[in-house]
N, C-alpha and C positions, 0 to 999 in steps of 0.2 A: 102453257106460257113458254112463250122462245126463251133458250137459253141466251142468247143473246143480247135478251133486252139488261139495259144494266140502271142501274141506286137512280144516275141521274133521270133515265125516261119514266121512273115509278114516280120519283118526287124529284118534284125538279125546283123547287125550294130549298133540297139540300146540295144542290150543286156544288164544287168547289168553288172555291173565292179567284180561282184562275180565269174559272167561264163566266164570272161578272163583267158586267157592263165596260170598256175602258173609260177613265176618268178622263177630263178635258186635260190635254198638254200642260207643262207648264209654260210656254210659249205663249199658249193662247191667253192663260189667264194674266199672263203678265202684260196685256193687249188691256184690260179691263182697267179703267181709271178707277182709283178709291172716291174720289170724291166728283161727281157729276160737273159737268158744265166748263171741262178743258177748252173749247172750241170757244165758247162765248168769252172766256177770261181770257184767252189767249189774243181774239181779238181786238177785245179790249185796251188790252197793255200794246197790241203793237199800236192802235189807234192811237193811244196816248203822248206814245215813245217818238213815233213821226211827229206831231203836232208841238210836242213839247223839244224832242232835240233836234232828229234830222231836218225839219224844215227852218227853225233857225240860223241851221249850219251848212244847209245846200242854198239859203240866201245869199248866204257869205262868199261862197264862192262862186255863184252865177254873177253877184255885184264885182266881184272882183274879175270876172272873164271879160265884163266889157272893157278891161283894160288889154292893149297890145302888152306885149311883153316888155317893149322899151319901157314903156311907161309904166308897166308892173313893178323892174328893174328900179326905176328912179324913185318910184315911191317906199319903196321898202329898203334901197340901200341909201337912200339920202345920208349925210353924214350926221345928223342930229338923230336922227332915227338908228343910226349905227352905235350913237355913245349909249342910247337908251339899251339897245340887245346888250353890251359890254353892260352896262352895269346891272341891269335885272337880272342875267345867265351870270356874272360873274359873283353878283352878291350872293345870291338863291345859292349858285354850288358851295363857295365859303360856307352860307348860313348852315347847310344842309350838312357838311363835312365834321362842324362846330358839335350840329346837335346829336350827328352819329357819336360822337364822343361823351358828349356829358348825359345824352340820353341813355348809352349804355351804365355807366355811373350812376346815374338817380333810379333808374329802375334795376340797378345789381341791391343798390340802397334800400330800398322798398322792397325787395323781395327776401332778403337773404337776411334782414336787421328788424330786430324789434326796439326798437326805442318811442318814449312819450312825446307824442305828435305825429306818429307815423300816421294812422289816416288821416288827419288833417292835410299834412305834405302832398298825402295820394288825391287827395279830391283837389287840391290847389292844381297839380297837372294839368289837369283838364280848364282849367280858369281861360285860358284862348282861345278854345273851345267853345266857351257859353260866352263869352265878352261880344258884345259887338265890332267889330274891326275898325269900325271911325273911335270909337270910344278908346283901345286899346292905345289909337295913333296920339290920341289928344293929353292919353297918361304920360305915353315913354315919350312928347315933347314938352310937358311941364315939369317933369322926372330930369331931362337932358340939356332942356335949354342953359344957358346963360346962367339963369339967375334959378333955376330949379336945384333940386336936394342933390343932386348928382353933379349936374352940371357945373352947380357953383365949384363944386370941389376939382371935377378937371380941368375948368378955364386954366386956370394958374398954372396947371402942369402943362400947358400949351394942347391941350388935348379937346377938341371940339366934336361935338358929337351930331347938335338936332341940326339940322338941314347941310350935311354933308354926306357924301356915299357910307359914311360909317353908322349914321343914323338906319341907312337903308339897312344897313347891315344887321343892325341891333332888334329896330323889328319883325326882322326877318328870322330871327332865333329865337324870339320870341314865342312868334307863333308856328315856329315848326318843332319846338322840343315838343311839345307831348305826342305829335304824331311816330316818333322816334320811341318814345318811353311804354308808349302802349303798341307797339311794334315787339319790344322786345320784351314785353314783362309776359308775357301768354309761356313765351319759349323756358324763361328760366324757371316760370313757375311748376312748369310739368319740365323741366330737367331731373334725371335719376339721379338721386345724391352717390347712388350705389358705386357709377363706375368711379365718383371721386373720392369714396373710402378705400376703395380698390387702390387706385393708384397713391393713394398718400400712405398705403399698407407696404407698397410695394419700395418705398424711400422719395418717391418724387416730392419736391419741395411746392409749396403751396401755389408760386410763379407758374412751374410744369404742369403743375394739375388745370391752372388756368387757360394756360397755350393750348396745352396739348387735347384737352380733354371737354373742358366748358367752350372756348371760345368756337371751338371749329363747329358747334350745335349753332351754336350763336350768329353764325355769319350769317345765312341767308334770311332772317330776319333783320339782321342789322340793313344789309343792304337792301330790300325792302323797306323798310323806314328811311335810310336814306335817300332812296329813289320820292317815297311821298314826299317827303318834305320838301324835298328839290322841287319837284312839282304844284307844290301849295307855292311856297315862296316864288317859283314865276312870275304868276300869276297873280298874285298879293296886291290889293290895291288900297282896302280902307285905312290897315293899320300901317303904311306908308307913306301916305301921301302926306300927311300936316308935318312927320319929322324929314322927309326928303329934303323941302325947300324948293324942291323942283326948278330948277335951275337949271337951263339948257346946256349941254357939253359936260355938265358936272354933276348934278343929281336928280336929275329926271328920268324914269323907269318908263318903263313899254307901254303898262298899262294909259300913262298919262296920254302917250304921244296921242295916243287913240281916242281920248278924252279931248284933246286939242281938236287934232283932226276933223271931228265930229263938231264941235263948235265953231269950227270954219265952214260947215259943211261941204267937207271935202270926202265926203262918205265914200269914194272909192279907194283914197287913198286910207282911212281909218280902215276899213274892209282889208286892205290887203295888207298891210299890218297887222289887223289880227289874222288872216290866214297863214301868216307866218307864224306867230304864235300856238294858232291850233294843230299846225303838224308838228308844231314841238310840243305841243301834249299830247300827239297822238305817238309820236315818237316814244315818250314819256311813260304812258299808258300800256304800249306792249313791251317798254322793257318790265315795267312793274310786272305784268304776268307772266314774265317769264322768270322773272326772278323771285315771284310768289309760287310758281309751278314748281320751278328745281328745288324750293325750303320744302315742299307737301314732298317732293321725294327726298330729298334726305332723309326727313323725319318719318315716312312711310307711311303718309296720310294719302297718296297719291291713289287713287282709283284704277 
């Protein structure tokens, strides 16, 4: 026998585990879907996603192309049409500014407090949520009217509520508090209590530990809910329209005009009214994610 010959050409069974087979990349395996049928679901959903939004929304704006510009111009800056963007864009930011505020409040409340009725309080939140939107409108104007539970008691302090821009206003914070309170309750609930024993060890007074320490976690969700709610309240149509009054120059909102429009059928001018509307939610829509992207980096959830 050659001296040469060596362990592995006797038995080559016991080769070392270096001259084994190489394993597939992990490249490659990461190429292998876990669950079958990407291509046919994938399909599916863009089938869908076209039929249900993009063609809706390239109608919209192919109907509004067969307008010149002039007449793009005078449909969308008409002055009736212009009190409607003031008061929708002006109520929706108040409303939204309103719920950034007492949204952080109700959910500092519900998060940080144990008191009898706390889950009750936490499921009422969401009550605009599962309400129908006409239904909510038909509450806060029998609530506001004249002669309703509320109402009656402002008349006399000169204070008018259902069919004036203040009505707009009211059910407009309505239904964007809970998009504000469930915005912000995820964030304090997973807050480290640590760094605020830390700092109140350290002599900062309860105020400080709140500036300095809770709220700055706190912003990029805040303003994320802010931004939703802005966003809902634009656009808001059912739980508005019975306390508006809709009253031309005075409390008639965007949605309506295009409800007009369309009852005249003047469908190119309703069309480009709402394509005004829709770049202000698309406007709307990439600030949200940008201001959803920078809270995942603060908080280090960022990919």
């Amino acid at each position: 026998m050659s001296s040469s010959t060596t362990t592995a050409d006797r038995w080559p069974n016991l080769a070392p585990a270096s001259a084994a087979p190489k394993t597939v990349s992990k490249s490659k395996r990461s190429t292998r879907n876990v669950l079958p049928g990407f291509s046919l679901s994938l399909g599916i959903t863009l089938t869908y996603l076209s039929l249900v939004v993009l063609l809706p929304l390239a109608a919209i704006f192919i109907k509004t192309f067969q307008f010149t510009w002039p007449e793009f111009w005078d449909a969308v800056a008409a002055p009736r049409v212009v009190a409607t963007y003031i008061l929708s864009f002006g109520t929706a930011l108040a409303a939204a500014a309103l719920n950034a505020v007492f949204g952080l409040l109700l959910a500092w409340v519900l998060v940080r407090y144990d008191f009898p009725g706390r889950k009750l309080v936490d499921t009422l939140v969401d009550l605009p949520f599962a309400l129908p939107t006409a239904v909510a409108g038909i509450a806060l104007t029998a609530l506001y009217a004249k002669n309703g539970w509320l109402g009656s008691m402002l008349e006399p302090l000169g204070i008018k509520v259902a069919f004036t821009p203040l009505g707009v206003f009211v059910a407009l914070v309505f239904i964007g508090l809970p998009v504000v309170v469930r915005t912000v309750q995820p964030i304090l609930q997973d807050n480290d209590a640590e760094f605020e024993e830390a700092a109140a060890s350290l002599g900062a007074s309860r105020l400080r530990v709140f500036v300095q320490v809770i709220f700055p976690a706190l912003v990029p969700a805040l303003l994320t809910g802010f931004a939703l709610a802005f966003a809902r309240a634009v656009g808001e149509y059912g739980s508005v329209i019975f306390i508006a009054g809709n009253m031309p120059y005075v409390s008639e909102i965007t949605p309506l005009i295009i409800i007009t429009k369309l009852e005249q059928y003047d469908y190119r001018g309703a069309t480009s009214v709402a394509v005004v509307m829709l770049v202000a939610a698309f406007i709307l829509l990439f600030a949200i994610n940008l201001l959803q992207a920078w809270s995942a980096h603060r908080s280090g959830r960022a990919s």
